[in-house]
mmCIF file as Biopython writes it, N, C-alpha, C and O atoms, coordinates in Angstrom:
data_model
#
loop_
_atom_site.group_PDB
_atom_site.id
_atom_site.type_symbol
_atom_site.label_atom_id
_atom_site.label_alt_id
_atom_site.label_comp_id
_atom_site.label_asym_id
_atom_site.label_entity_id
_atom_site.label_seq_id
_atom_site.pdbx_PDB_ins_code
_atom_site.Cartn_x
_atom_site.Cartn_y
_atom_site.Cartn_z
_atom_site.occupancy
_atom_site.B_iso_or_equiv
_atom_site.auth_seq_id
_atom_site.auth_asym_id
_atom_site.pdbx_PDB_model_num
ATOM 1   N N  . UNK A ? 1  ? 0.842   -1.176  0.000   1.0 0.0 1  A 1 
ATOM 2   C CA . UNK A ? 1  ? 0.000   0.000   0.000   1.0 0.0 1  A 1 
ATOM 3   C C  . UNK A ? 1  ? 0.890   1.243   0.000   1.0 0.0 1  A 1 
ATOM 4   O O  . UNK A ? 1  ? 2.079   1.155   0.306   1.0 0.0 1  A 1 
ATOM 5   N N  . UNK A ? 2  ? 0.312   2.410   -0.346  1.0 0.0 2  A 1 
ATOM 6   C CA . UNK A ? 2  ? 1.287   3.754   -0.339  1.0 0.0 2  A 1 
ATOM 7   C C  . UNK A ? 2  ? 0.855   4.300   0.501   1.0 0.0 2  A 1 
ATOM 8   O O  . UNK A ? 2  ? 0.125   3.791   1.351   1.0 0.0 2  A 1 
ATOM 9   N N  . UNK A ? 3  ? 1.215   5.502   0.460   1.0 0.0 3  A 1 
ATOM 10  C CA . UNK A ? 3  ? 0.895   6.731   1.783   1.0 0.0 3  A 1 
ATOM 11  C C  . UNK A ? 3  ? -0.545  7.006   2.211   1.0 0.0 3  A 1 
ATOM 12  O O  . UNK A ? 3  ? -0.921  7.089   3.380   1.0 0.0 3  A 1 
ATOM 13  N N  . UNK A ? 4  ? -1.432  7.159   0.940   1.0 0.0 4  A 1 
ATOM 14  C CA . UNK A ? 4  ? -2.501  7.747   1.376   1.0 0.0 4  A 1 
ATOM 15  C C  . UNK A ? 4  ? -3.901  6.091   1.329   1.0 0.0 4  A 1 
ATOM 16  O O  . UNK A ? 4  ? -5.032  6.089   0.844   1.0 0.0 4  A 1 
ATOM 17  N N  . UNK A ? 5  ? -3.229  5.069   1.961   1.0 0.0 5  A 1 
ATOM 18  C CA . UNK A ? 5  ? -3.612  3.767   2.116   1.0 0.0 5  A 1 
ATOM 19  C C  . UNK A ? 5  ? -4.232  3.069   1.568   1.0 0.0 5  A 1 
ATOM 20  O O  . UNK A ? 5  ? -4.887  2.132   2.024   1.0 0.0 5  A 1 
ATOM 21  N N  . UNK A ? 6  ? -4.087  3.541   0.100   1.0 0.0 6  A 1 
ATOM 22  C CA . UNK A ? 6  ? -4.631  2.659   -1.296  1.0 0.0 6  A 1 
ATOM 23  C C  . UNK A ? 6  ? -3.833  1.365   -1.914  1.0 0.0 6  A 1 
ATOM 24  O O  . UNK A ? 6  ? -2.629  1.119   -1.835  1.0 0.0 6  A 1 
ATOM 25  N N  . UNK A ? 7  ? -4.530  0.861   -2.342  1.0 0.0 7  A 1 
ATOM 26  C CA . UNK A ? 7  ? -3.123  -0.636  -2.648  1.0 0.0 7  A 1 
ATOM 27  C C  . UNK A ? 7  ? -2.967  0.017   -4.308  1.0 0.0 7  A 1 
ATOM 28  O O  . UNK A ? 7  ? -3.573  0.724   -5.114  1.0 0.0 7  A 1 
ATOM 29  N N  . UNK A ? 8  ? -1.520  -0.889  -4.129  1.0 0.0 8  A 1 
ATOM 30  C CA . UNK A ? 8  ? -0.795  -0.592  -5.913  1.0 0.0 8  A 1 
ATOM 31  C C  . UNK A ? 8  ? -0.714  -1.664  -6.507  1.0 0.0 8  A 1 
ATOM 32  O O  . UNK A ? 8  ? 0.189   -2.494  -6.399  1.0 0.0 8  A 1 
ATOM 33  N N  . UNK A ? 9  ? -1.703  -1.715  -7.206  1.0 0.0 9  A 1 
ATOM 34  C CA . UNK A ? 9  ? -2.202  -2.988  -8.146  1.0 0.0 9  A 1 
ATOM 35  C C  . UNK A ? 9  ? -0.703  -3.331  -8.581  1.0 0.0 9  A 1 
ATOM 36  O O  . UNK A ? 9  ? -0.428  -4.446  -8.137  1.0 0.0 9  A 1 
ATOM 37  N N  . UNK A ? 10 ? 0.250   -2.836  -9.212  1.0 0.0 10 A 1 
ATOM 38  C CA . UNK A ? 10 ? 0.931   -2.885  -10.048 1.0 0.0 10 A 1 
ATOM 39  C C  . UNK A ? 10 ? 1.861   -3.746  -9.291  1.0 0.0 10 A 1 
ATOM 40  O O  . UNK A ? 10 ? 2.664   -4.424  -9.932  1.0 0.0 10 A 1 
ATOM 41  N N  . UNK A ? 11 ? 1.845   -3.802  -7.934  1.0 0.0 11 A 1 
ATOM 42  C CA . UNK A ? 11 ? 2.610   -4.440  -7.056  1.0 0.0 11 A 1 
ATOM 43  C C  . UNK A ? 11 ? 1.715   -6.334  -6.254  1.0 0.0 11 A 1 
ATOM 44  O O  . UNK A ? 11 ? 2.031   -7.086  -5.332  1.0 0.0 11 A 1 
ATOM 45  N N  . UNK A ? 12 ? 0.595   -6.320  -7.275  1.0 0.0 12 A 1 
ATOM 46  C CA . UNK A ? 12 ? 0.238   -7.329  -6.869  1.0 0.0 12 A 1 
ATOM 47  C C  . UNK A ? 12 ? 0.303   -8.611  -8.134  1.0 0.0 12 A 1 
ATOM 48  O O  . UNK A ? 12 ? 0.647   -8.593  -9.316  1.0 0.0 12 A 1 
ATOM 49  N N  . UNK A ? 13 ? -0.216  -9.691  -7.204  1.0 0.0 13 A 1 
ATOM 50  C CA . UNK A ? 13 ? 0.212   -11.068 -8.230  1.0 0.0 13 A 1 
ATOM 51  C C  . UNK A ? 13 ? -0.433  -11.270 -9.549  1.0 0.0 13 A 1 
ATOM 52  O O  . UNK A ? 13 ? 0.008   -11.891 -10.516 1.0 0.0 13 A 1 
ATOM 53  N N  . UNK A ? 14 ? -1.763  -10.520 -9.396  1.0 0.0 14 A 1 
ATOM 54  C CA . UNK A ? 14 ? -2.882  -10.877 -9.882  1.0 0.0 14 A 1 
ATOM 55  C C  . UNK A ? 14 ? -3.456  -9.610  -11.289 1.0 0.0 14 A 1 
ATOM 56  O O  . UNK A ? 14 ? -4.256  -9.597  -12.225 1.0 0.0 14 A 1 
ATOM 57  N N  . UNK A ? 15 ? -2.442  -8.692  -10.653 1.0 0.0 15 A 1 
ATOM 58  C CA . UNK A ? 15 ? -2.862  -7.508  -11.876 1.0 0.0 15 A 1 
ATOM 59  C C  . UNK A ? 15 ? -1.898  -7.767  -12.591 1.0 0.0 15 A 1 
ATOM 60  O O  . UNK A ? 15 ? -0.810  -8.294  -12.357 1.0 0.0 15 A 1 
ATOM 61  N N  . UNK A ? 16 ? -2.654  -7.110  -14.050 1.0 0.0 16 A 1 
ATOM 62  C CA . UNK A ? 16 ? -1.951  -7.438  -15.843 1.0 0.0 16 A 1 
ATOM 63  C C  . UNK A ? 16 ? -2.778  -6.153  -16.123 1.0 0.0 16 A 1 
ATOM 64  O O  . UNK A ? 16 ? -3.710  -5.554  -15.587 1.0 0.0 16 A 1 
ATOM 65  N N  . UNK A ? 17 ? -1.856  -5.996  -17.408 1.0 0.0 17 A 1 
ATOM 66  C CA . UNK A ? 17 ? -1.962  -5.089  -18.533 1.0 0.0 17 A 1 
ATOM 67  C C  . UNK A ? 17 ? -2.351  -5.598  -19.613 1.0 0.0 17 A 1 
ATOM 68  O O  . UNK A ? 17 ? -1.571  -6.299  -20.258 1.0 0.0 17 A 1 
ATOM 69  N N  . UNK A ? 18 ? -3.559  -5.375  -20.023 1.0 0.0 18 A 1 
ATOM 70  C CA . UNK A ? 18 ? -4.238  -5.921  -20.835 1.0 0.0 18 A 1 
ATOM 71  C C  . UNK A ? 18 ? -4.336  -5.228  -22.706 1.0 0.0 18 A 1 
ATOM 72  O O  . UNK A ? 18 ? -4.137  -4.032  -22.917 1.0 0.0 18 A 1 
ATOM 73  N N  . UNK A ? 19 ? -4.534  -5.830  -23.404 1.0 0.0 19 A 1 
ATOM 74  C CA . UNK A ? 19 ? -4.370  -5.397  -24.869 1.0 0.0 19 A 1 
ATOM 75  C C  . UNK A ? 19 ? -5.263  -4.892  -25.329 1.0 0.0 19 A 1 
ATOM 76  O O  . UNK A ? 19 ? -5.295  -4.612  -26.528 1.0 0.0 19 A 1 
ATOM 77  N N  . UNK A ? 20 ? -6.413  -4.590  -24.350 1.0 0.0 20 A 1 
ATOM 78  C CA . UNK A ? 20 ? -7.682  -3.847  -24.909 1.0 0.0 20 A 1 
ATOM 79  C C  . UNK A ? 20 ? -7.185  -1.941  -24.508 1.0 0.0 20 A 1 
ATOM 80  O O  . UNK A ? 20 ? -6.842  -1.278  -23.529 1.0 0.0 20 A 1 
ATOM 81  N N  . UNK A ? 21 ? -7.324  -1.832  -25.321 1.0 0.0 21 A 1 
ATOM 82  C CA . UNK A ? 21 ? -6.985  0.246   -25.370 1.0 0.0 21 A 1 
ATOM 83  C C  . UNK A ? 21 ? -8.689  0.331   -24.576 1.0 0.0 21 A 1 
ATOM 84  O O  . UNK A ? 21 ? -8.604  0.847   -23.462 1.0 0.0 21 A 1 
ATOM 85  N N  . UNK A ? 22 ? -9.408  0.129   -24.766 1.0 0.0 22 A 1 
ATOM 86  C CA . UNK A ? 22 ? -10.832 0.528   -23.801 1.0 0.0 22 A 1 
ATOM 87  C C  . UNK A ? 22 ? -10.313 0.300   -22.750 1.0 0.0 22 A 1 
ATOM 88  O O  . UNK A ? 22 ? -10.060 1.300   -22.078 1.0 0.0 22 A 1 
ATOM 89  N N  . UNK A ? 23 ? -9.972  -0.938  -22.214 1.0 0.0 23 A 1 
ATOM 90  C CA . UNK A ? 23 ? -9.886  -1.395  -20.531 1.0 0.0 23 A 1 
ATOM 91  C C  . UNK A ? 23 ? -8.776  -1.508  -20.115 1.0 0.0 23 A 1 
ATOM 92  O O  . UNK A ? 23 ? -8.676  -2.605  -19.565 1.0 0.0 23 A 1 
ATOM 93  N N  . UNK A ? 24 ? -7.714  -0.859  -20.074 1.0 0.0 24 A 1 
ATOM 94  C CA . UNK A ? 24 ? -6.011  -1.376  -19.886 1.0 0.0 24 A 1 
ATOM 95  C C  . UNK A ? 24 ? -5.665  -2.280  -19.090 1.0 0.0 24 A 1 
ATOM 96  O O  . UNK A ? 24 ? -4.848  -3.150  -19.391 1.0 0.0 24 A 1 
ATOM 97  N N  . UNK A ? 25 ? -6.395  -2.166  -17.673 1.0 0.0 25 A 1 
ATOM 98  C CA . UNK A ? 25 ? -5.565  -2.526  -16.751 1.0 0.0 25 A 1 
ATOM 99  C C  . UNK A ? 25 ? -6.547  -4.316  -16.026 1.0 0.0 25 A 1 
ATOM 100 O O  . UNK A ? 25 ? -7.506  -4.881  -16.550 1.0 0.0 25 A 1 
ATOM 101 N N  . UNK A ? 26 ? -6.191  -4.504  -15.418 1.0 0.0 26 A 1 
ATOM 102 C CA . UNK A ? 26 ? -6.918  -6.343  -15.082 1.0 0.0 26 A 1 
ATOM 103 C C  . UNK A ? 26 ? -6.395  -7.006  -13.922 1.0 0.0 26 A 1 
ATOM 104 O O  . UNK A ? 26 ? -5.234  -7.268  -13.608 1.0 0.0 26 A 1 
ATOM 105 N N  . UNK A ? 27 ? -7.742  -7.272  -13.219 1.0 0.0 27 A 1 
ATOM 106 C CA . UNK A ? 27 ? -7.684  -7.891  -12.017 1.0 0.0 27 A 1 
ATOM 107 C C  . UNK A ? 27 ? -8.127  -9.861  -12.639 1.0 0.0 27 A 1 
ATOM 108 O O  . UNK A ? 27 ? -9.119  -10.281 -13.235 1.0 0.0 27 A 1 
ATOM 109 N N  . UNK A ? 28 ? -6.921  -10.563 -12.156 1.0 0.0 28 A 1 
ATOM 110 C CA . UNK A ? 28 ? -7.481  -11.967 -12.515 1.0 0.0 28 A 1 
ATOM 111 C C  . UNK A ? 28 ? -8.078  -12.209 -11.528 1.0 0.0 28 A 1 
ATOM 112 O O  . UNK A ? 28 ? -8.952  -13.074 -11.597 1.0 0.0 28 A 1 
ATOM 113 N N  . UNK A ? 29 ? -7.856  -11.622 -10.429 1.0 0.0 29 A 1 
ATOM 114 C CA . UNK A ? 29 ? -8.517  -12.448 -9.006  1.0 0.0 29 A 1 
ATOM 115 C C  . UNK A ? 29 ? -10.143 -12.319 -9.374  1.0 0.0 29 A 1 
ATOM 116 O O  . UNK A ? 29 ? -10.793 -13.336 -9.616  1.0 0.0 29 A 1 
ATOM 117 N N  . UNK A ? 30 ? -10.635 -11.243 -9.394  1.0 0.0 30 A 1 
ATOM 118 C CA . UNK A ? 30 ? -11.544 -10.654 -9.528  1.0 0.0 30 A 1 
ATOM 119 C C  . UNK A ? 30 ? -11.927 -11.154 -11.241 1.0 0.0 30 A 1 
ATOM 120 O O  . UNK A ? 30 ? -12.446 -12.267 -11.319 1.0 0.0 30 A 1 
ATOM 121 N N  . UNK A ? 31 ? -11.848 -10.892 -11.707 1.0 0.0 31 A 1 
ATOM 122 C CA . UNK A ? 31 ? -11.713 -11.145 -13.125 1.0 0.0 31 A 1 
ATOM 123 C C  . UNK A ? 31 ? -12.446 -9.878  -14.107 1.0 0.0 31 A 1 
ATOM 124 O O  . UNK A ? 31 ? -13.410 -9.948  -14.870 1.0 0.0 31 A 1 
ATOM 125 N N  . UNK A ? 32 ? -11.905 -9.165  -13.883 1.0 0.0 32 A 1 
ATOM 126 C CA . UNK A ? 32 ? -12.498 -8.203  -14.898 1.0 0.0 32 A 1 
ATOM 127 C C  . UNK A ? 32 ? -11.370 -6.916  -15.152 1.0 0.0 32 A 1 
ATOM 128 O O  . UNK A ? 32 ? -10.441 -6.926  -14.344 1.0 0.0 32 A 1 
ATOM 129 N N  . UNK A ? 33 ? -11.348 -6.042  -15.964 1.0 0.0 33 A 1 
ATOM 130 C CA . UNK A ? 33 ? -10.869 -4.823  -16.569 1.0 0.0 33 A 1 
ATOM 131 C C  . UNK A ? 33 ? -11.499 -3.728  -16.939 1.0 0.0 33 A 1 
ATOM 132 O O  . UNK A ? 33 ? -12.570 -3.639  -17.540 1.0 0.0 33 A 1 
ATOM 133 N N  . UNK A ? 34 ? -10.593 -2.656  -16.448 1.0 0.0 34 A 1 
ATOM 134 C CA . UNK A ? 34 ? -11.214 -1.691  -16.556 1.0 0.0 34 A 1 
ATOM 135 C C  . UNK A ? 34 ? -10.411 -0.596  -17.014 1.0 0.0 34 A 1 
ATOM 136 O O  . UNK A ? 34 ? -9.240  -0.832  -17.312 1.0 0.0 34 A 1 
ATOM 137 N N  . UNK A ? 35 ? -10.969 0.823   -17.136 1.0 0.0 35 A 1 
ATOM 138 C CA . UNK A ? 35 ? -10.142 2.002   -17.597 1.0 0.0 35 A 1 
ATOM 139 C C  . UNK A ? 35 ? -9.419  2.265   -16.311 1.0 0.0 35 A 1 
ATOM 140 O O  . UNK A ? 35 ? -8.251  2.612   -16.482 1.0 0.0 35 A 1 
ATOM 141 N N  . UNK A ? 36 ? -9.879  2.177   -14.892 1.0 0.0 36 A 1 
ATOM 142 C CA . UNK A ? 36 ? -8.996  2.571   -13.866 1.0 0.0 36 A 1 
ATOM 143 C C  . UNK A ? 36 ? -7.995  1.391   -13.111 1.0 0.0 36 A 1 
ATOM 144 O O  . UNK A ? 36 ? -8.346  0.212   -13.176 1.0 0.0 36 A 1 
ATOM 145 N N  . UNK A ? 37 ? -7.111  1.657   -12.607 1.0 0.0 37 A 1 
ATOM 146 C CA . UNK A ? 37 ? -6.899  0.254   -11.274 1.0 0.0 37 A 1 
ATOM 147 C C  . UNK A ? 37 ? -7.698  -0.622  -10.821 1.0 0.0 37 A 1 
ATOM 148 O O  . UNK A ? 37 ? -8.366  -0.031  -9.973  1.0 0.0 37 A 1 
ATOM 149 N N  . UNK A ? 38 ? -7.951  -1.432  -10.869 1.0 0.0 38 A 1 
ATOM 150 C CA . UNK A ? 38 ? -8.474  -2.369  -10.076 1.0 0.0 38 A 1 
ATOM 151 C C  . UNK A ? 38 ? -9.014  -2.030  -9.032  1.0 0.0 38 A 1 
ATOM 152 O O  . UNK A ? 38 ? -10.234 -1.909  -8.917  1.0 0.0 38 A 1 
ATOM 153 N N  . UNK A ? 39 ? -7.749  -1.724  -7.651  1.0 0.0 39 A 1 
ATOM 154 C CA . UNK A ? 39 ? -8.292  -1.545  -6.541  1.0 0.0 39 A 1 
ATOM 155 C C  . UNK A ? 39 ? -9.066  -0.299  -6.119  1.0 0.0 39 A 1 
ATOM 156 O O  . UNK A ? 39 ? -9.663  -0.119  -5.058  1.0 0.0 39 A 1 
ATOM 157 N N  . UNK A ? 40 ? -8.902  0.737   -7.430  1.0 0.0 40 A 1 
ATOM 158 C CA . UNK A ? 40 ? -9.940  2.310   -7.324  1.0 0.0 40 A 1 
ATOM 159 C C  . UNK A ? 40 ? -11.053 1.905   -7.734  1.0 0.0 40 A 1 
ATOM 160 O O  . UNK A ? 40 ? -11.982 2.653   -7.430  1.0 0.0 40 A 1 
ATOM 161 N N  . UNK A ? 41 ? -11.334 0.964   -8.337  1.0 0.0 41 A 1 
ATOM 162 C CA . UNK A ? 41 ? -12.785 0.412   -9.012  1.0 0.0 41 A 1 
ATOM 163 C C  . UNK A ? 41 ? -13.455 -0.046  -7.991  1.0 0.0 41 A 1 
ATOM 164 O O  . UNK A ? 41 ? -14.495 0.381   -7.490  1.0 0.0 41 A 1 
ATOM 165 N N  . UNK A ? 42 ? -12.538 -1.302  -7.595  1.0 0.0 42 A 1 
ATOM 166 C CA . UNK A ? 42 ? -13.528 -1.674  -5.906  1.0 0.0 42 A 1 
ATOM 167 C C  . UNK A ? 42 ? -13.204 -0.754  -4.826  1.0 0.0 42 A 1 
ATOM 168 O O  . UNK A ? 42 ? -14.209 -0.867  -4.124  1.0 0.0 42 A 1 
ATOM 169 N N  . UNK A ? 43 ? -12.468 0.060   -4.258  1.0 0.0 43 A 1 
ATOM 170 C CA . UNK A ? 43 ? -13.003 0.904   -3.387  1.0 0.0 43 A 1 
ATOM 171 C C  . UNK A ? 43 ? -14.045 1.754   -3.870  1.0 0.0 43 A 1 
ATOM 172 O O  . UNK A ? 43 ? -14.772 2.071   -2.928  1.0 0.0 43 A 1 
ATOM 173 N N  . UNK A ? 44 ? -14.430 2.275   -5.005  1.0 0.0 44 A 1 
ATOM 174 C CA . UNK A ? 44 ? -15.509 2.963   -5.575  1.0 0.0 44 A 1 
ATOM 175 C C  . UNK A ? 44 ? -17.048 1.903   -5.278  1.0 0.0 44 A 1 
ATOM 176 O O  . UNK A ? 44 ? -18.027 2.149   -4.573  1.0 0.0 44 A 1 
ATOM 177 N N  . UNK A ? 45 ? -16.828 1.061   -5.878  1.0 0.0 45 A 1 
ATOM 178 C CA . UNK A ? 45 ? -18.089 0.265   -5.906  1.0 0.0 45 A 1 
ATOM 179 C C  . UNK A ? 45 ? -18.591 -0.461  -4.476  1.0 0.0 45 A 1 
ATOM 180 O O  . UNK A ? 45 ? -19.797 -0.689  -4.387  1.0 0.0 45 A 1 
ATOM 181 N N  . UNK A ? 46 ? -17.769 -0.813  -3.416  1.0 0.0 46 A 1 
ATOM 182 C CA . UNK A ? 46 ? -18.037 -1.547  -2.728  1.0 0.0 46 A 1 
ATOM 183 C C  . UNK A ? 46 ? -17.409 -0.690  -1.250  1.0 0.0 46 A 1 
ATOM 184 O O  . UNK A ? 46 ? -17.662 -1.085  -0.112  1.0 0.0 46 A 1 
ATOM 185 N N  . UNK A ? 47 ? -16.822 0.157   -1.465  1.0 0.0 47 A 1 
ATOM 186 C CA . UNK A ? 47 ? -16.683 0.949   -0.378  1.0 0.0 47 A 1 
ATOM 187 C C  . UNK A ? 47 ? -15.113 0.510   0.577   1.0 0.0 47 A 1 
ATOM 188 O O  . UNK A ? 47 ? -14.401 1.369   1.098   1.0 0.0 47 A 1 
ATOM 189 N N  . UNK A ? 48 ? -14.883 -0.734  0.621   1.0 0.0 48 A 1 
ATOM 190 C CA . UNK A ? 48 ? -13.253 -1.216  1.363   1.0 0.0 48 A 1 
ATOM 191 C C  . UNK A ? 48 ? -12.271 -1.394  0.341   1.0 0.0 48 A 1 
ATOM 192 O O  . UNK A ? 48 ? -12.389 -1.330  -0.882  1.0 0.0 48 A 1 
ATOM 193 N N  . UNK A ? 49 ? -11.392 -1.601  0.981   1.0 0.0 49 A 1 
ATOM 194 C CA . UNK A ? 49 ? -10.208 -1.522  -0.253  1.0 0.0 49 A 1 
ATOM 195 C C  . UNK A ? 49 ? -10.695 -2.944  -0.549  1.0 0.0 49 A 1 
ATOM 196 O O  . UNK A ? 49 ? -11.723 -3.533  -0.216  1.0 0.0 49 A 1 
ATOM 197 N N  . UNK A ? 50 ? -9.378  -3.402  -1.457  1.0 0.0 50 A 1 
ATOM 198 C CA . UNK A ? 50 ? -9.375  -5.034  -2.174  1.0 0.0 50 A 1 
ATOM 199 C C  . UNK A ? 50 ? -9.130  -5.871  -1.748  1.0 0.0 50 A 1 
ATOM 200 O O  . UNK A ? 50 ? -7.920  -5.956  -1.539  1.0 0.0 50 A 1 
ATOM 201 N N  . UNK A ? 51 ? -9.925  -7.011  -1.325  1.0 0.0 51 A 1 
ATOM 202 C CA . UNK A ? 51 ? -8.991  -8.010  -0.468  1.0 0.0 51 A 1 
ATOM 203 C C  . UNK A ? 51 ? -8.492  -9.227  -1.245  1.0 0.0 51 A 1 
ATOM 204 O O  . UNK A ? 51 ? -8.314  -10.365 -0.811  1.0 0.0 51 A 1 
ATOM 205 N N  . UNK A ? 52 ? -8.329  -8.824  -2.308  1.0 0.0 52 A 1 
ATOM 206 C CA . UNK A ? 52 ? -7.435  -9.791  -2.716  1.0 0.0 52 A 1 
ATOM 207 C C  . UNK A ? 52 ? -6.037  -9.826  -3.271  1.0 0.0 52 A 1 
ATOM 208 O O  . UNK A ? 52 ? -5.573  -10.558 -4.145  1.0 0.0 52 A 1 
ATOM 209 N N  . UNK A ? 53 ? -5.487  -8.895  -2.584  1.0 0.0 53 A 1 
ATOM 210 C CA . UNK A ? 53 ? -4.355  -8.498  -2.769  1.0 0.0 53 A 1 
ATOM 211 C C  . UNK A ? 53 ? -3.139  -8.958  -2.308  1.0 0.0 53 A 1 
ATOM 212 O O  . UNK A ? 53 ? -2.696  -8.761  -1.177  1.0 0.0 53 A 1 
ATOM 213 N N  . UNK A ? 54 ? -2.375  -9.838  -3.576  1.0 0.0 54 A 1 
ATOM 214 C CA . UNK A ? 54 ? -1.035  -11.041 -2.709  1.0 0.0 54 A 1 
ATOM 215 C C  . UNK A ? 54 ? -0.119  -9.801  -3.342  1.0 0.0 54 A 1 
ATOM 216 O O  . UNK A ? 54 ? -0.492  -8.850  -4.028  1.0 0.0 54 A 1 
ATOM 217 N N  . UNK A ? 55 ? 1.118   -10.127 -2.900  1.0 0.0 55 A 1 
ATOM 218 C CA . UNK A ? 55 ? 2.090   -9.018  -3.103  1.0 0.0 55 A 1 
ATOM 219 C C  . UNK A ? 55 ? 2.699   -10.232 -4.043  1.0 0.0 55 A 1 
ATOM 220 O O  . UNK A ? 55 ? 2.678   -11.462 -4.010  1.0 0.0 55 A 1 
ATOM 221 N N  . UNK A ? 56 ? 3.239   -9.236  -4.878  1.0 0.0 56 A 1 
ATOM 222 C CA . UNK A ? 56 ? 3.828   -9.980  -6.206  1.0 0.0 56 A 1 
ATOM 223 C C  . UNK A ? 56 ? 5.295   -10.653 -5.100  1.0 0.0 56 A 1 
ATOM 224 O O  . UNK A ? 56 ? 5.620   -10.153 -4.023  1.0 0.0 56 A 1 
ATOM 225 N N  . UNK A ? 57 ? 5.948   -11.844 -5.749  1.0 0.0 57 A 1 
ATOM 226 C CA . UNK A ? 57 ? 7.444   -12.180 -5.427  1.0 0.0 57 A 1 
ATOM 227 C C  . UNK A ? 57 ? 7.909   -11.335 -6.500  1.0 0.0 57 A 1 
ATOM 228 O O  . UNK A ? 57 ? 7.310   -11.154 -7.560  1.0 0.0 57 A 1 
ATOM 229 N N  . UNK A ? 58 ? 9.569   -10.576 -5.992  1.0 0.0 58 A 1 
ATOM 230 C CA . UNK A ? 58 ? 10.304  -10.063 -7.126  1.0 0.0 58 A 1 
ATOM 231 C C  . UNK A ? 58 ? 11.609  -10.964 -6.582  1.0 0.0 58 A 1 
ATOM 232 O O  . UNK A ? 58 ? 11.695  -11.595 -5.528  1.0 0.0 58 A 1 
ATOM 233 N N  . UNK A ? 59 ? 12.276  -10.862 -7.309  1.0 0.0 59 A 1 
ATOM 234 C CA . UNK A ? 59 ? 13.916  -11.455 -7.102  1.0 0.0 59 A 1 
ATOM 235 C C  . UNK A ? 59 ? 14.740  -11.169 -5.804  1.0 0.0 59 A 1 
ATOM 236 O O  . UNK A ? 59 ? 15.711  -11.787 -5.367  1.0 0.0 59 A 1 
ATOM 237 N N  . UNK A ? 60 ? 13.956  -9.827  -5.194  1.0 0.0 60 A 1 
ATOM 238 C CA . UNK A ? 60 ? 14.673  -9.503  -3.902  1.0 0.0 60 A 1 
ATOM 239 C C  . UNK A ? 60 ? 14.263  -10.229 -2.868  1.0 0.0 60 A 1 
ATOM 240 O O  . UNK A ? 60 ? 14.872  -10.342 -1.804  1.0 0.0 60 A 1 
ATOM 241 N N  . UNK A ? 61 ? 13.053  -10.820 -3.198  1.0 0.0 61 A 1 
ATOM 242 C CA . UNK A ? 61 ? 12.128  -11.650 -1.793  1.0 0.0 61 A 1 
ATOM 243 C C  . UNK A ? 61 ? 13.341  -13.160 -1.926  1.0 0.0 61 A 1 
ATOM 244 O O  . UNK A ? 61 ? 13.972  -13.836 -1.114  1.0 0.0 61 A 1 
ATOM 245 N N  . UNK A ? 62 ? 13.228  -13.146 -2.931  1.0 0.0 62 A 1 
ATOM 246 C CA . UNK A ? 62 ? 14.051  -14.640 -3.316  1.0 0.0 62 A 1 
ATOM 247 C C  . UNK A ? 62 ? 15.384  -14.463 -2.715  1.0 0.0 62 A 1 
ATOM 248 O O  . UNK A ? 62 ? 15.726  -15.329 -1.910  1.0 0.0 62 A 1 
ATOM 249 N N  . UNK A ? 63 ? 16.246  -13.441 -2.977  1.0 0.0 63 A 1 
ATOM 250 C CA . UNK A ? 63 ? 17.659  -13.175 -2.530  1.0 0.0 63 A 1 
ATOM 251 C C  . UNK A ? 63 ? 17.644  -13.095 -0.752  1.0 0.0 63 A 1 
ATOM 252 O O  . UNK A ? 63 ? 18.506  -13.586 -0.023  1.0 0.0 63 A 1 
ATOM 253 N N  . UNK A ? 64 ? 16.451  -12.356 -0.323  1.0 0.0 64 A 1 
ATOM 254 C CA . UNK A ? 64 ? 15.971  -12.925 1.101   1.0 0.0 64 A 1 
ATOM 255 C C  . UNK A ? 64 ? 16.026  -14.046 1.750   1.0 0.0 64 A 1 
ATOM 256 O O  . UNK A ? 64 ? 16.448  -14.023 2.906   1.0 0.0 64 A 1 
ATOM 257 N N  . UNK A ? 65 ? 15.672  -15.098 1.238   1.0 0.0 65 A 1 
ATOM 258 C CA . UNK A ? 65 ? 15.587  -16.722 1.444   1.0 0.0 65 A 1 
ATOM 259 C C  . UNK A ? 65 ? 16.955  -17.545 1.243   1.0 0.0 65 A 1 
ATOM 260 O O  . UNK A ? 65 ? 17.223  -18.733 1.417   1.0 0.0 65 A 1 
ATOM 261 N N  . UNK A ? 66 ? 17.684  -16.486 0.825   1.0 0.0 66 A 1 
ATOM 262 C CA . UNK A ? 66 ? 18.756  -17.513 1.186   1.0 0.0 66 A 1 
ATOM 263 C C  . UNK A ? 66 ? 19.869  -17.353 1.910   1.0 0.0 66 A 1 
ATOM 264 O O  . UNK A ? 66 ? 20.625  -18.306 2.099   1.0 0.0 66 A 1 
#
């Protein structure tokens, strides 16, 4: 999450960038796309943030583990 306690899709397992110019961005958890983030769509519609939010592994989590 960032400062003002929104999650950053871009930092999760489950969001993609999608090839539709209408809908860019894509939640698999959820399964749908839209023109905004993911997680601004469901805090809009449903009022809490996203709970399906895994934090992506990057190479540094891995260099951690060993």
């Amino acid at each position: 999450m960032n400062d003002n306690n929104t999650i950053e899709c871009r930092k999760c397992k489950y969001y993609y960038i999608t090839w539709d110019e209408k809908f860019p961005y894509g939640c698999r958890a959820m399964g749908f796309k839209g023109k905004m983030q993911p997680s601004i769509v469901v805090k809009k519609n449903s009022g809490t943030k996203c709970m399906m939010f895994r934090k992506k592994k990057t190479p540094e989590d891995a260099n951690q583990n060993k």
